[in-house]
C-alpha positions as CSV (number, residue, x, y, z in Angstrom):
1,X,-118.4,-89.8,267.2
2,X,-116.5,-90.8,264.3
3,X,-113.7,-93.6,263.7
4,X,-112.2,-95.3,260.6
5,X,-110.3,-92.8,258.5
6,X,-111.0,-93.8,255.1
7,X,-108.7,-91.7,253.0
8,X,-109.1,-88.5,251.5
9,X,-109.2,-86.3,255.2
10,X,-112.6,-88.5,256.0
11,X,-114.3,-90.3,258.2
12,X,-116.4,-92.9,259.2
13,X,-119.4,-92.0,261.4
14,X,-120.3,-94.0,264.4
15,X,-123.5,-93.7,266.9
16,X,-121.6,-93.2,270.2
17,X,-122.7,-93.2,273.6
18,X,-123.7,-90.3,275.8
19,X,-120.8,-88.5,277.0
20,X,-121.7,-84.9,276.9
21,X,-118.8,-83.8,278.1
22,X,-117.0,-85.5,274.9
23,X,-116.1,-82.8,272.5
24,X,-116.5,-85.1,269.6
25,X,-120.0,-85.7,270.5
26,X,-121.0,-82.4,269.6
27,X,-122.5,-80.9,265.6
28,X,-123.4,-77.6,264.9
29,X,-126.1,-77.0,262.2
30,X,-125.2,-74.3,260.2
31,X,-128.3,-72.5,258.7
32,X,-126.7,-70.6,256.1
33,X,-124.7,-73.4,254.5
34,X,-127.3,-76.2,255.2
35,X,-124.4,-78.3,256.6
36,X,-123.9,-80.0,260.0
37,X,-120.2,-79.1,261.0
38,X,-118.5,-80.9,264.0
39,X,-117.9,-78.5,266.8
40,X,-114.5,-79.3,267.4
41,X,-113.9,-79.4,263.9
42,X,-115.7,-76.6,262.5
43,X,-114.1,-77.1,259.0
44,X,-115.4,-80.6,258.9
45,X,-118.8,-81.2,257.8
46,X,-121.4,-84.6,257.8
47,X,-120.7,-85.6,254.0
48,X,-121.4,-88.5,251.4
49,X,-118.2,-90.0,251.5
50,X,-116.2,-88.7,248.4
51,X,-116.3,-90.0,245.1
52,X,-119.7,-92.1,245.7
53,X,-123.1,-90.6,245.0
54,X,-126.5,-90.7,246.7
55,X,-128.0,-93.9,247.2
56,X,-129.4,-95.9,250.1
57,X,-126.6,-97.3,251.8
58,X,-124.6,-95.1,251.5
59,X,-121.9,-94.1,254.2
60,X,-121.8,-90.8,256.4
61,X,-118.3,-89.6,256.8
62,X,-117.2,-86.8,257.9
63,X,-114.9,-84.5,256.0
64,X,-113.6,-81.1,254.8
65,X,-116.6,-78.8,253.5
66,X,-116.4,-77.6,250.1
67,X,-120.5,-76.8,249.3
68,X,-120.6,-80.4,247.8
69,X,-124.6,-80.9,247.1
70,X,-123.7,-83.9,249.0
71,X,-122.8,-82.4,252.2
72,X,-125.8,-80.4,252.1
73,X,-128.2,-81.2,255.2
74,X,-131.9,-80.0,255.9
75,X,-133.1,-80.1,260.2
76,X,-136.2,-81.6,261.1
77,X,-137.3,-81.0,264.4
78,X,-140.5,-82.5,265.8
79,X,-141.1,-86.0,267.2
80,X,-138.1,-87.6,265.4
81,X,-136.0,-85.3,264.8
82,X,-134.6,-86.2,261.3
83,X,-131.3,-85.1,260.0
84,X,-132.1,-85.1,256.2
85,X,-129.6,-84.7,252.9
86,X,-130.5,-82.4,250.5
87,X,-131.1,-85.5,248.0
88,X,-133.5,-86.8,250.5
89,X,-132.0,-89.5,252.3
90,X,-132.2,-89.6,255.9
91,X,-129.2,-90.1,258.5
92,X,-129.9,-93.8,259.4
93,X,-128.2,-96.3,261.2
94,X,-127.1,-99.6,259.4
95,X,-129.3,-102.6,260.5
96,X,-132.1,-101.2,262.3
97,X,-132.1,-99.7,265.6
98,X,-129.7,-96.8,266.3
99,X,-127.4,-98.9,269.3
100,X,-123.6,-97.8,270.3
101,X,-121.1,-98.0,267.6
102,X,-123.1,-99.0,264.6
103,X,-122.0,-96.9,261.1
104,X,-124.5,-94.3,260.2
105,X,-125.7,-94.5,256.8
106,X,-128.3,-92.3,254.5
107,X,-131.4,-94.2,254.0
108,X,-134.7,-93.4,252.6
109,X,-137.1,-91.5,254.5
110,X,-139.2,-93.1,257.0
111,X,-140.6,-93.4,260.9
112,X,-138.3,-95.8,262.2
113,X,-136.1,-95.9,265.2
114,X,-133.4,-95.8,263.2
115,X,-134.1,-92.4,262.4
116,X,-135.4,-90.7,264.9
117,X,-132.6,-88.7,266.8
118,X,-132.6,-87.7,270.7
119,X,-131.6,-84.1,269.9
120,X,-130.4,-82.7,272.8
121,X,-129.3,-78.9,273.0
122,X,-128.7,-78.7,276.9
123,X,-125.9,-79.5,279.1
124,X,-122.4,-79.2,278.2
125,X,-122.0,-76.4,275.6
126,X,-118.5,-75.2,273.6
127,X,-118.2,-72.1,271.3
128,X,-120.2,-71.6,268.9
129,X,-119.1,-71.7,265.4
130,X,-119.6,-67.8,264.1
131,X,-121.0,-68.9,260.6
132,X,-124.6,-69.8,261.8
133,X,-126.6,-69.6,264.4
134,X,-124.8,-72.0,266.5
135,X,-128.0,-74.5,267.1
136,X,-125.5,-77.0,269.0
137,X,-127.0,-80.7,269.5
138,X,-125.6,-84.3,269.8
139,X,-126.8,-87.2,268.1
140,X,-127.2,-90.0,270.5
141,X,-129.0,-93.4,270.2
């Protein structure tokens, strides 16, 4: 899911395609910290990238979770399904529609295909991580 290590223990995040059975593939949203953590990775967390603030454009990485208000994610399920920051901005893909191996960005809030997320919590499943209540999902274009 993710590629491009950009220093600092983080990472670039990348829309992927479906391989359920890729371990990488797979996030945990963890109610009680508000954060999306990877599953194979549980200490890892969908971020800001460090040292930037919020703005549009700006890069999801992934990377170690220290309760930054920055890695702080709210769930949105319904028609589209939108992953949204605590300083609502969306999880959006960079140029429009969310094909294979574009960067994921935090834009603005909107209907768009760019933001609306196939959620899909069947199929392949690994452990769930023991902070929340293990709502496991993969975000696929």
């Amino acid at each position: 899911m993710w590629h491009e290590h950009i220093g600092s223990n983080q990472y670039r995040v990348r829309i992927q395609d479906n391989q359920p059975a890729d371990h990488k593939q797979w996030w945990i949203f963890d109610k009680r910290t508000h954060s999306i953590r990877a599953s194979h990775m549980p200490t890892f967390a969908l971020s800001v990238q460090h040292g930037y603030f919020m703005r549009e454009g700006s890069a999801v990485v992934i990377r170690p979770w220290n309760q930054d208000f920055y890695q702080k994610m709210n769930w949105f399920e319904g028609v589209n399904h939108n992953i949204r920051n605590t300083g609502g901005y969306c999880l959006d893909v960079n140029g429009g529609g969310n094909n294979h191996h574009n960067h994921a960005i935090f834009w603005g809030c909107h209907n768009s295909q760019s933001q609306g997320w196939d959620i899909d919590v069947k199929g392949v499943h690994f452990p769930k991580y023991p902070l929340g209540d293990g709502k496991e999902f993969q975000i696929k274009s």
